[in-house]
C-alpha positions as CSV (number, residue, x, y, z in Angstrom):
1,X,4.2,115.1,181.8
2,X,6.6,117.9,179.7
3,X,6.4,121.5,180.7
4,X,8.6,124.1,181.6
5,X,9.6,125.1,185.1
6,X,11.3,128.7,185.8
7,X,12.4,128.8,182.1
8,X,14.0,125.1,182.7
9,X,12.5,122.6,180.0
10,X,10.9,119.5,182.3
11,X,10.8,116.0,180.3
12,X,9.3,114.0,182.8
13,X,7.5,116.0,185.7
14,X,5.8,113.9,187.9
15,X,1.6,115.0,187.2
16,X,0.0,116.2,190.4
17,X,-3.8,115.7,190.2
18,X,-4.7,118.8,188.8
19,X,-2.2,118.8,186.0
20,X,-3.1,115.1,184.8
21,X,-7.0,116.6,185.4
22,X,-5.9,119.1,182.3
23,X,-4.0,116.8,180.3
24,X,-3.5,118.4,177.0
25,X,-6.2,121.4,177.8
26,X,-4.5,124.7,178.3
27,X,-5.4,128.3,177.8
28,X,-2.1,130.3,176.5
29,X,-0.1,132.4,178.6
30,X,1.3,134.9,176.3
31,X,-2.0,137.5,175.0
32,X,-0.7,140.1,173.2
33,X,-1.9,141.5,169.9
34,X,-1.3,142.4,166.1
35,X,-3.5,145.6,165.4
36,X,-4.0,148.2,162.6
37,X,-4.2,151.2,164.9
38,X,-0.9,151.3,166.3
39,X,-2.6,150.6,169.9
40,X,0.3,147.8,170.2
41,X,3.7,147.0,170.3
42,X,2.8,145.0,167.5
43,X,1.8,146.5,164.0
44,X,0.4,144.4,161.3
45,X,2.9,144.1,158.7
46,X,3.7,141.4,156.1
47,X,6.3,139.3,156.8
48,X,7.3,140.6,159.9
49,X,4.9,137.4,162.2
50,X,5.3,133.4,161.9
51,X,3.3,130.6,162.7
52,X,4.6,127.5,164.5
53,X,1.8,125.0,164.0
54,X,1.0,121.2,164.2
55,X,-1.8,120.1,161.5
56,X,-2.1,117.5,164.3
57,X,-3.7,119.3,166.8
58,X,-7.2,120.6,166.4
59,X,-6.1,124.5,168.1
60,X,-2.8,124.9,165.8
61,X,-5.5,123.5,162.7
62,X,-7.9,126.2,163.8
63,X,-5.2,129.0,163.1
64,X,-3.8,126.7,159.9
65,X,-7.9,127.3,158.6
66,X,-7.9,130.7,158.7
67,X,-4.3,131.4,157.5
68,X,-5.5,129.5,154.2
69,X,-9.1,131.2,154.3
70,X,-7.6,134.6,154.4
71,X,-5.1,133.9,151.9
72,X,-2.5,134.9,154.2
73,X,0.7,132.8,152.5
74,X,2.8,135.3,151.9
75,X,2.0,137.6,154.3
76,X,2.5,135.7,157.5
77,X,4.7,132.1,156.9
78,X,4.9,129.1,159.1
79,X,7.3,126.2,160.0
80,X,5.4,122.4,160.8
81,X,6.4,120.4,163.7
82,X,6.3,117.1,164.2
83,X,3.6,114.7,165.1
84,X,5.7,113.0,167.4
85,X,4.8,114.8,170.2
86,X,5.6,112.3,173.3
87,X,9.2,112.8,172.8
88,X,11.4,113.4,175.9
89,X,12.1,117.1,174.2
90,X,8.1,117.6,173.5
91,X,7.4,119.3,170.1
92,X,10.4,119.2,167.9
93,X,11.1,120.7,164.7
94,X,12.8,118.6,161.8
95,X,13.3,118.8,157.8
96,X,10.9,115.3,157.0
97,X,8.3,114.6,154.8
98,X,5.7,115.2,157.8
99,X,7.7,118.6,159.5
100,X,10.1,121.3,158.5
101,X,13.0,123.0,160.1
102,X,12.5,126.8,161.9
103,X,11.9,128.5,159.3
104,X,12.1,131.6,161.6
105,X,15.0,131.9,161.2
106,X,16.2,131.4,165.2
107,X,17.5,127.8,164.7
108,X,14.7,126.6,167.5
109,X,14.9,122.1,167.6
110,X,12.6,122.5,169.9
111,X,9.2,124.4,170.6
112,X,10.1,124.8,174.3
113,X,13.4,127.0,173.2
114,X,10.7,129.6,171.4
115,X,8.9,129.7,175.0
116,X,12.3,129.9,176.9
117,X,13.4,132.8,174.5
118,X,10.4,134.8,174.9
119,X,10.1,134.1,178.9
120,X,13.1,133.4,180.7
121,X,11.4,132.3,183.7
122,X,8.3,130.6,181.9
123,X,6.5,128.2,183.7
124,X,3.8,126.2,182.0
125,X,3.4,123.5,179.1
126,X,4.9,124.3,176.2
127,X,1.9,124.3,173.3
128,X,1.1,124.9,169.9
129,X,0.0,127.5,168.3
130,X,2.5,129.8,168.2
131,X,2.7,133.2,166.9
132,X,6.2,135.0,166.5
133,X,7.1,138.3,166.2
134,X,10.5,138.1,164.3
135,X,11.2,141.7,165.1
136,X,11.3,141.2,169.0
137,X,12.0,137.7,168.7
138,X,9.1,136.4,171.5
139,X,5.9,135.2,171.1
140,X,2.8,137.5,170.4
141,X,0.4,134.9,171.6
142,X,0.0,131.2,172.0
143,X,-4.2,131.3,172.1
144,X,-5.5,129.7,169.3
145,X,-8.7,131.6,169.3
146,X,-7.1,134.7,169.7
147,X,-4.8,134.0,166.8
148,X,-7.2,133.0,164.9
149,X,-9.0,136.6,165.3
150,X,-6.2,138.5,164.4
151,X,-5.6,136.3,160.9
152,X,-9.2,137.1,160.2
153,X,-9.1,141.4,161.1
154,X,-5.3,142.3,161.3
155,X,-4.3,142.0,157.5
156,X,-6.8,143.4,155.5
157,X,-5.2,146.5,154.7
158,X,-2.0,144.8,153.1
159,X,-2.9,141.8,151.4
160,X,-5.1,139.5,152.8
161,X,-8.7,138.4,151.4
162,X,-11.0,141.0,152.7
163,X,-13.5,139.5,150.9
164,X,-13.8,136.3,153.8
165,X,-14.7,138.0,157.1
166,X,-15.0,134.8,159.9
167,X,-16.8,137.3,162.5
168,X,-19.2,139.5,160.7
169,X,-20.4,143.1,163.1
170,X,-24.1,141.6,162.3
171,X,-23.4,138.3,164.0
172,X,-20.5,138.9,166.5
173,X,-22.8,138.1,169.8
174,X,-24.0,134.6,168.1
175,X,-20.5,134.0,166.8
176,X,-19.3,134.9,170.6
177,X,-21.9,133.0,172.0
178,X,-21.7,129.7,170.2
179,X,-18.0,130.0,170.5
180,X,-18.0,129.4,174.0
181,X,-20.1,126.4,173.7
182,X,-18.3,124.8,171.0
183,X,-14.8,125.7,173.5
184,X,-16.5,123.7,176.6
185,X,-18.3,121.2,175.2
186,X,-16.6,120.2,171.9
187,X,-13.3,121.6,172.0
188,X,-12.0,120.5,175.2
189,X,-15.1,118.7,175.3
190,X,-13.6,115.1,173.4
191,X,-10.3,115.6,176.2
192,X,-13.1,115.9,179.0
193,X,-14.1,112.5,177.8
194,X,-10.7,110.7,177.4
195,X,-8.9,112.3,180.4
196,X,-11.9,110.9,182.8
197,X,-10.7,109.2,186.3
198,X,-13.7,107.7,186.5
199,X,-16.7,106.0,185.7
200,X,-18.7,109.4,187.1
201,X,-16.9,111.8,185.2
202,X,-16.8,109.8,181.9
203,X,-20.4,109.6,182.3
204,X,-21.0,113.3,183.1
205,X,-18.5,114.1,179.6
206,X,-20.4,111.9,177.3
207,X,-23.6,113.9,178.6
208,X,-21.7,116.9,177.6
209,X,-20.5,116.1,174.4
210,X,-23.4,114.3,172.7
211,X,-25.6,116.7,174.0
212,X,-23.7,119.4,172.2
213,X,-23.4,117.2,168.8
214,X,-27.2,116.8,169.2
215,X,-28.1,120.6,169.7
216,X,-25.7,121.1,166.5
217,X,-27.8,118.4,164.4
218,X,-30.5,119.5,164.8
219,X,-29.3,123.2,164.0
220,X,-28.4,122.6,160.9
221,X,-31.8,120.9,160.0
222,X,-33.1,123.7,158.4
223,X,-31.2,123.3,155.8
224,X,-29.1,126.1,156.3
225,X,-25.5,125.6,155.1
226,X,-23.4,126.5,158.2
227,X,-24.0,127.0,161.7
228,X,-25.2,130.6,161.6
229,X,-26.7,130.6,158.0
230,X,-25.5,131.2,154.6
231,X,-21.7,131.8,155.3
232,X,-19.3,130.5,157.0
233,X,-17.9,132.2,160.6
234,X,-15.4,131.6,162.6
235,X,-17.8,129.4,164.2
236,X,-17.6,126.5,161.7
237,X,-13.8,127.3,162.0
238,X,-13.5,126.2,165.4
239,X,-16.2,123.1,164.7
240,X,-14.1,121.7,162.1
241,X,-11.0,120.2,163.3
242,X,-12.9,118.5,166.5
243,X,-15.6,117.3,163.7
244,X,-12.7,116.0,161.1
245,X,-11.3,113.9,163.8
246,X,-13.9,112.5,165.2
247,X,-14.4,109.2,163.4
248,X,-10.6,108.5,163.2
249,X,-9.2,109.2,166.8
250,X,-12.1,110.5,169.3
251,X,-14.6,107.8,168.7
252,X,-12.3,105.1,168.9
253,X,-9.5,106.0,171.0
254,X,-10.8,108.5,173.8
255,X,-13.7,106.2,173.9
256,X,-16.3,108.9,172.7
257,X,-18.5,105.8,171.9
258,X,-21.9,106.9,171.6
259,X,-22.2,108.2,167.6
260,X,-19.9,108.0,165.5
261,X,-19.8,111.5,163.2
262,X,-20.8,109.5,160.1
263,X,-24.0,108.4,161.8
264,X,-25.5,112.0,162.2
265,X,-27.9,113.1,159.5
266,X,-26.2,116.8,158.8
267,X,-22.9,117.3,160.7
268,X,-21.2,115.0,157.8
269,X,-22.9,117.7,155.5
270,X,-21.1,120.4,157.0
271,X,-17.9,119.1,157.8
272,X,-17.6,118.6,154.1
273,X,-18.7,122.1,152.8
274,X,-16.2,123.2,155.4
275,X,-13.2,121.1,153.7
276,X,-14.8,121.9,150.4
277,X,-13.8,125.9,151.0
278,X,-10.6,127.2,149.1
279,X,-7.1,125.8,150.7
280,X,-9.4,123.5,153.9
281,X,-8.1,120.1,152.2
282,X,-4.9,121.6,152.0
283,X,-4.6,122.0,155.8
284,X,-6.1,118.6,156.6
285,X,-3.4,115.8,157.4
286,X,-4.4,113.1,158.2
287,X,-0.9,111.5,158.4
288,X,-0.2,114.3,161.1
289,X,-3.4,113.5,163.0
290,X,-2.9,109.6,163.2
291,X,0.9,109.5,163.9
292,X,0.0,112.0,166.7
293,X,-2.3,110.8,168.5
294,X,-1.6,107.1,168.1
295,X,1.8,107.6,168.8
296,X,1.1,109.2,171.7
297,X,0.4,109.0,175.6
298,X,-3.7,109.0,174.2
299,X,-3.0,105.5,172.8
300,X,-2.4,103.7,175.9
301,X,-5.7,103.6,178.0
302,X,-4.3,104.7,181.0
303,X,-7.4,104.4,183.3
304,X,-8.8,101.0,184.0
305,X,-12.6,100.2,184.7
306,X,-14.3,103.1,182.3
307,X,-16.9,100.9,180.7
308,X,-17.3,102.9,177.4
309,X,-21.1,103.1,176.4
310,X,-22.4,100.9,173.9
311,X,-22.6,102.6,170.6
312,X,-26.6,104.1,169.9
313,X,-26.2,103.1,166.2
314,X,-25.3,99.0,167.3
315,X,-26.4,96.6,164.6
316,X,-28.1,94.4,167.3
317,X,-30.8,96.7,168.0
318,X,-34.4,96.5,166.4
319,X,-34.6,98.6,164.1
């Protein structure tokens, strides 16, 4: 396991229980925020933030989503790094066709030295996404969701596309609500599943997950176009990049067996009109996704005697 320890980069820490029990599940460590009101060390201006993101993982694509939604391109830049996570140095940056060099401007090779900048003492695993103040040189905040709020509010006033609002005043508390839910049972939901110990808590996850894909199903059988009606929130945002992975890396690989994505009758429906909005295609790499995770310690099945379920859809069954 790669974290940090006292602001000392850690390549091969031994996992205790509880850290293996997390995996690749983290909540981020830095929370501070861009706002319009001057009630932060942090104004919004253009130029002055930049993303560090992986179109690999589903959190960093969340942030990636809403960068593109908002139009946000020249107002807040990014730099790519690599795939190749399971690397003794973790996330690395690198001028290749799938990454790019710091384009901060700090000459970082490595995520961890952004973390180590901004937190000399910093203890904890070292994640994507990032968001860095170039002024102060330190992370703003390394909480996807939270990132992915700002993108949508923070820029309106100097450039962005204030005609796309993710988190509408009218639906805030359904937004909220069905955040949380697609967080536990989705999000981290799929890692639940493939970071099991046992047969128990493999068992218990599937529960979880399904039951959650089900409820979302059957939403959307009203015909309605996106989760919370005629437009799309921030919502769909966060229910995208578990959704677009589903059939290539969760199903198969973290053994989330039950239903494939493709076999549901209106979450293929939406996961489209999602990558059908302006700039979604653009963020969706699947080069990143299955040199990531394939590539990675999620490739090796690392805990014997899960039986995975038998798949609901399985040819052999009368029809």
């Amino acid at each position: 396991m790669k974290l940090m320890v006292n602001g000392a980069w850690q390549g091969d820490v031994v996992p205790t229980p509880e850290l293996e029990a997390q995996r690749m599940i983290h909540a981020g460590r830095f929370r501070d925020r861009i706002t319009t009101d001057g009630s932060s060390k942090f104004p919004a201006e253009a130029g002055r933030y930049h993303l560090y993101v992986s179109p690999a993982c589903p959190f960093s694509h969340r942030v990636m989503l809403v960068r593109a939604l908002k139009c946000l391109e020249n107002i807040v830049d990014l730099s790519v790094l690599h795939p190749l996570w399971d690397t003794p140095d973790g996330w690395f940056f690198a001028d290749t066709s799938l990454s790019t060099v710091d384009r901060a401007g700090n000459g970082f090779r490595c995520l961890h030295e952004a973390y180590g900048a901004s937190s000399p003492n910093y203890t904890g695993k070292v994640t994507v996404p990032v968001l860095w103040d170039q002024h102060s040189r330190r992370i703003v905040n390394n909480e996807s969701l939270e990132i992915a709020v700002m993108l949508n509010e923070a820029f309106n006033r100097i450039g962005a596309d204030d005609r796309v609002d993710l988190c509408p005043a009218d639906l805030k508390s359904a937004i909220d609500g069905l955040n949380a839910r697609i967080a536990k049972s989705l999000a981290i939901g799929v890692y639940t599943v493939a970071a099991a110990r046992d047969q128990r808590e493999y068992d218990s996850a599937m529960g979880e997950l399904f039951g959650f894909l089900d409820e979302l199903d059957h939403q959307l059988a009203d015909g309605r176009p996106f989760l919370l009606g005629d437009r799309p929130t921030l919502a769909d945002i966060l229910t995208y990049p578990p959704l677009v992975r589903f059939d290539a890396v969760y199903n198969p690989l973290f053994r989330a067996s039950r239903m494939r994505l493709a076999d549901y009758a209106h979450l293929p429906t939406l996961m489209r009109r999602i990558h059908s909005l302006p700039g979604v295609a653009e963020t969706t790499r699947y080069d990143h996704i299955l040199a990531h995770y394939y590539d990675g310690d999620w490739a090796v099945a690392t805990r014997r005697g899960i039986v995975p379920e038998l798949p609901a859809t399985n040819c052999l069954k009368a029809a």
